[in-house]
C-alpha atoms as one frame of an Amber mdcrd trajectory, in Angstrom:
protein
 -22.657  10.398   5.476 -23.020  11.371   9.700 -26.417  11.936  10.897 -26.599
  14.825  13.016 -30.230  14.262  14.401 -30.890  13.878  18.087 -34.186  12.901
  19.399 -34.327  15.279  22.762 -37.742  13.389  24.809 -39.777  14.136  21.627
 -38.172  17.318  20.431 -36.202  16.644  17.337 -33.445  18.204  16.016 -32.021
  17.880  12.767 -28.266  18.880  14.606 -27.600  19.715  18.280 -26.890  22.738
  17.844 -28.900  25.319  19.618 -29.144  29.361  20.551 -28.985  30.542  24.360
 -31.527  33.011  25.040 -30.839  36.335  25.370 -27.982  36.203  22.429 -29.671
  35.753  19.805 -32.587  37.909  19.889 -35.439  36.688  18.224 -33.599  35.103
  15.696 -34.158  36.983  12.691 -31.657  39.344  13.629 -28.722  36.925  12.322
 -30.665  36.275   8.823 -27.637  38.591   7.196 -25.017  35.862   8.514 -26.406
  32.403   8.403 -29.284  30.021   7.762 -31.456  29.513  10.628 -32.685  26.993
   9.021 -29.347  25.147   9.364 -29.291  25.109  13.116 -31.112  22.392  15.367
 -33.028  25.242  16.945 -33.214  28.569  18.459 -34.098  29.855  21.647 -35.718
  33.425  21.328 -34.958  36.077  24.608 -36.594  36.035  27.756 -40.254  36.497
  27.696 -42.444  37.631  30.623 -46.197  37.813  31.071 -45.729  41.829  31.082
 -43.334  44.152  29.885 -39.821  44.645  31.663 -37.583  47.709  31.010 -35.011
  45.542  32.484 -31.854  46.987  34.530 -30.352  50.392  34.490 -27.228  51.496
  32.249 -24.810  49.948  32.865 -25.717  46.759  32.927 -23.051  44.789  30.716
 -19.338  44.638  31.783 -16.707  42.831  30.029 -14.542  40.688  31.726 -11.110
  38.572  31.093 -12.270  35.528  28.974 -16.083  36.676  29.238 -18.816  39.338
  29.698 -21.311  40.007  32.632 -24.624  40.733  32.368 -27.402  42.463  34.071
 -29.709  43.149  31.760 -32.810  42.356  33.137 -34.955  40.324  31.090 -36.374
  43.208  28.934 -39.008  42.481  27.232 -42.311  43.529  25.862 -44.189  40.855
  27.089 -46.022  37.898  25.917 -48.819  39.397  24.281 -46.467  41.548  22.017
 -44.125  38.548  21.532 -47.533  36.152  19.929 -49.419  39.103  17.895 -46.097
  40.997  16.666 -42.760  38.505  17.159 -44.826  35.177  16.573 -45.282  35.463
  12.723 -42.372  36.532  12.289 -41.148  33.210  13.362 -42.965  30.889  11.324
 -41.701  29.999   8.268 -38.150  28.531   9.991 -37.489  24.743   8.772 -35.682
  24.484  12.479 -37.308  24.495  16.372 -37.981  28.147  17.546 -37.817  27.572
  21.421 -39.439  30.538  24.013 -37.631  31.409  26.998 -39.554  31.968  29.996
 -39.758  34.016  32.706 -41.473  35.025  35.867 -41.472  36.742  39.227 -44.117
  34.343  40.477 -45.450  30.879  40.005 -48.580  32.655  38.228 -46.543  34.717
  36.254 -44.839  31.708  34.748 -48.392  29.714  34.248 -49.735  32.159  32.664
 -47.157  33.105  30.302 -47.215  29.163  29.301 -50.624  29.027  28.595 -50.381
  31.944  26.101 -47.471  30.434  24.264 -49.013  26.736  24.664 -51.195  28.254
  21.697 -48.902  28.703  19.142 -48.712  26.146  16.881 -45.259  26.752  15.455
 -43.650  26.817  19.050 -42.734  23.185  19.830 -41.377  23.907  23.525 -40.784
  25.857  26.001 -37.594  26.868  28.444 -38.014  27.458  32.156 -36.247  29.967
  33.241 -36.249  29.291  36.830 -33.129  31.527  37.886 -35.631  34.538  38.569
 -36.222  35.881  41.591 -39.218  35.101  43.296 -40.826  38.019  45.004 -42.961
  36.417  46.894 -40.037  34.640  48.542 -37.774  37.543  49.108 -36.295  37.016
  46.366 -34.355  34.071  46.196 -34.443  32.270  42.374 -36.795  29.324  42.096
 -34.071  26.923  41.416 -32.046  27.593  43.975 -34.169  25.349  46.281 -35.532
  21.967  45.317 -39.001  22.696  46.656 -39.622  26.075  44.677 -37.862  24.542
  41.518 -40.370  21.619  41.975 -43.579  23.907  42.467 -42.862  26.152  39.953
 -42.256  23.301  37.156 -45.564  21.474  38.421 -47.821  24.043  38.080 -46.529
  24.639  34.538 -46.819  20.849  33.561 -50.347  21.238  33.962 -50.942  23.762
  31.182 -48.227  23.542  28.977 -48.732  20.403  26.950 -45.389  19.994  24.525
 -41.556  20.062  25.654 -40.690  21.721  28.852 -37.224  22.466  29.157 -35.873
  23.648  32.213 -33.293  26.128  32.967 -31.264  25.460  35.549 -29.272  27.849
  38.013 -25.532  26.750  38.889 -25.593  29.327  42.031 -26.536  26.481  43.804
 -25.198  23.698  46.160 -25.745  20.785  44.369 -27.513  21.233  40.540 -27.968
  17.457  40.214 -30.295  17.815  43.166 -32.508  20.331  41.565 -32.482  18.233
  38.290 -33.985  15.005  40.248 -36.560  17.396  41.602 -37.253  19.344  38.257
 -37.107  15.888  36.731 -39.797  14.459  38.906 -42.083  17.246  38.785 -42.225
  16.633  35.119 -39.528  18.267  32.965 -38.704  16.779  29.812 -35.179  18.012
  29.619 -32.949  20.588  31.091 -30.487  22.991  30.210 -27.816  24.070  32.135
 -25.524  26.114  33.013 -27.353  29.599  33.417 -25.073  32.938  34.344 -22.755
  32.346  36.819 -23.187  35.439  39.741 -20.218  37.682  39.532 -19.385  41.131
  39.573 -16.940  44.009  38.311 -15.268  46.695  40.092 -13.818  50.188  38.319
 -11.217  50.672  40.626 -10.430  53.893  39.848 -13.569  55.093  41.054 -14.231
  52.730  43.320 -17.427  51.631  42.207 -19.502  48.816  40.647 -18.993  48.449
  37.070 -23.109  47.534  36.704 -26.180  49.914  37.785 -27.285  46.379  39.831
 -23.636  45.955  41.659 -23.827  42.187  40.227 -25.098  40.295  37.376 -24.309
  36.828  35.551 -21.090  35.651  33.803 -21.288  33.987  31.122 -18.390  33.524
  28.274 -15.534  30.920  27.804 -14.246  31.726  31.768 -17.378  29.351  33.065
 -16.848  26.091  30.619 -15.035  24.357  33.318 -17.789  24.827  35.822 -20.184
  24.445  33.320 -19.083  21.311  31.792 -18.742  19.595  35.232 -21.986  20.401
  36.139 -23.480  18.825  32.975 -21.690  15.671  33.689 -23.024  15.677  37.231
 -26.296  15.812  36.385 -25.733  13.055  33.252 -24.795  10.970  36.298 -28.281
  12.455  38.382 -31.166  11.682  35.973 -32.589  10.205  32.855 -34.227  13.022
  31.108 -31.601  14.493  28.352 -29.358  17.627  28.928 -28.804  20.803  26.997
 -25.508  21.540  27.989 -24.234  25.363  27.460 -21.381  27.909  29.137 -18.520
  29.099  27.532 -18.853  27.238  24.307 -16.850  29.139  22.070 -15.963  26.561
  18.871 -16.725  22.980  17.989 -14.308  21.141  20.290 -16.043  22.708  23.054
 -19.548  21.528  21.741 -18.125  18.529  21.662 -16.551  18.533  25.111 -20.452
  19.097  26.208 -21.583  15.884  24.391 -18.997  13.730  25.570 -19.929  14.714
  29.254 -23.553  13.869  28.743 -25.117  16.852  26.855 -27.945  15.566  23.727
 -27.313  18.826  22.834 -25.906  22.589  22.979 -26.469  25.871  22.978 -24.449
  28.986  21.714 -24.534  32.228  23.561 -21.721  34.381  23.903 -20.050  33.316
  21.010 -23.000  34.740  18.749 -21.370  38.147  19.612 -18.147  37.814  18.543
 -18.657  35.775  15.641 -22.399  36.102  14.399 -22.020  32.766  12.219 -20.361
  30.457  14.963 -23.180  28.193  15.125 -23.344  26.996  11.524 -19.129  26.788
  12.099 -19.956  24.495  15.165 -22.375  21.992  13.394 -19.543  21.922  10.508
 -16.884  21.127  13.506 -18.888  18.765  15.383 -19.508  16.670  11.479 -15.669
  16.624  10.466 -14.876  15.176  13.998 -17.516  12.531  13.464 -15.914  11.811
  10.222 -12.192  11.744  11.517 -13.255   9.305  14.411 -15.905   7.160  11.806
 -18.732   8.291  14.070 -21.990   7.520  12.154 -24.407   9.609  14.361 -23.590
  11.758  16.836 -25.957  10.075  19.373 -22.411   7.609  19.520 -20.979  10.359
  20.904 -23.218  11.522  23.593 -22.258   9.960  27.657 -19.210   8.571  25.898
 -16.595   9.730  28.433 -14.497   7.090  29.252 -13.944   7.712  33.132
């Protein structure tokens, strides 16, 4: 017997093997192809305090080795997601995880509050690669003083796990870790959508309605798995590592370099099962290296 179970600040998992947000829809949309009751959690879309249409058509592109997206968040907001999505989500034996979103500081308060309410909703995840419109723009966490505010404000209404998303279009992600980590996150998860963009060349133009959107696939692992031992190396809160995490060696990659846990995403659409594949993968190689828990295996890089 391997035990599977990490402890993630309080949130625990029967396996570390999560959903990204934003693949997996609300979750019951995979019922026909696996047991979400198997997985260590899921992590429903984006949710904002109000609707989004998101992003003109087109807004996905694929690329060699991965897919870019523009999507845009859409949503039908928060209220929607508690009186229609919410019970709906219930009855999982597993951790159903909301993303969230915001174009303001107020936005994401009160969008936590609202969810702080459910009782079935053990944490929240940050999403703090949104622009801020009251700063021209720029993503939260791509400084360390917006990253900070914007997790502060939320600590003080939202009272079970905050997970924070980080952005990797930034100089240095360990940075904005310390400062997330200081201003109260429990955990974060990293890497978001690497910035990108596609060009039809035959006509000259941008592939996407928005000109540029986020990567994502098995083409940002490398960046993404350096990133997650960078911050291993940065703080003391525990890491959801995810990018490019296609199969079980992968996963595993992500745990070795520091990661408590993982999360799925672009994976989910080629093979709608690969998460239940993954927590198989991850349990034979515990039992072909006589691991007994896979919290042995977590940091373990031998550098």
């Amino acid at each position: 017997m391997v035990d599977l179970s990490v402890d993630i600040n309080g949130l625990k998992l029967k396996n570390p093997v999560l959903t990204a947000s934003g693949t997996f829809g609300y979750g019951y949309e995979y019922e026909d192809f696996i047991n979400l009751s198997d997985l260590g959690g899921f992590i429903v879309k984006g949710t904002t305090l109000n609707p989004r249409e998101g992003n003109d058509y087109p807004r996905l592109a694929e690329t060699p080795q991965g897919m870019i997206n523009a999507v845009g968040l859409q949503n039908k907001g928060v209220d929607y997601f508690c009186k229609n999505i919410y019970p709906k989500l219930t009855h999982y034996d597993t951790n159903v995880i909301v993303n969230v979103s915001g174009s303001s500081i107020s936005d994401y308060v009160a969008t936590a509050e609202k969810i702080n309410e459910l009782e079935h909703i053990p944490a929240i995840e940050l999403n703090i690669s949104c622009p801020n419109v009251k700063q021209g723009g720029m993503a939260f966490g791509t400084s360390c003083e917006q990253a900070s505010a914007v997790v502060e404000s939320v600590r003080k209404v939202y009272k079970k796990h905050l997970m924070v998303k980080l952005s990797p279009n930034v100089t240095s992600i360990a940075d904005i870790a310390k400062a997330v980590e200081a201003s109260g996150a429990d955990s974060v998860s990293l890497i978001n959508t690497i910035l990108a963009m596609a060009i039809d060349a035959e006509r000259r133009k941008p592939v996407l309605s928005t000109i540029t959107g986020g990567l994502s696939g098995a083409a940002v692992k490398p960046i993404a798995l350096r990133m997650v031992w960078q911050v291993h190396n940065a703080v003391k809160i525990p890491i959801v590592g995810l990018g490019g995490i296609m199969n079980a060696t992968d996963a595993i990659e992500f745990l070795i370099a520091g990661a408590s846990a993982v999360q799925i995403g672009t994976a989910n659409f080629i093979d709608p099962s690969i998460t239940t594949k993954i927590v198989d993968g991850i349990k034979d190689y515990m039992i072909r290296h006589q691991f007994t828990s896979v919290k042995d295996i977590i940091g373990s890089l031998q550098v």
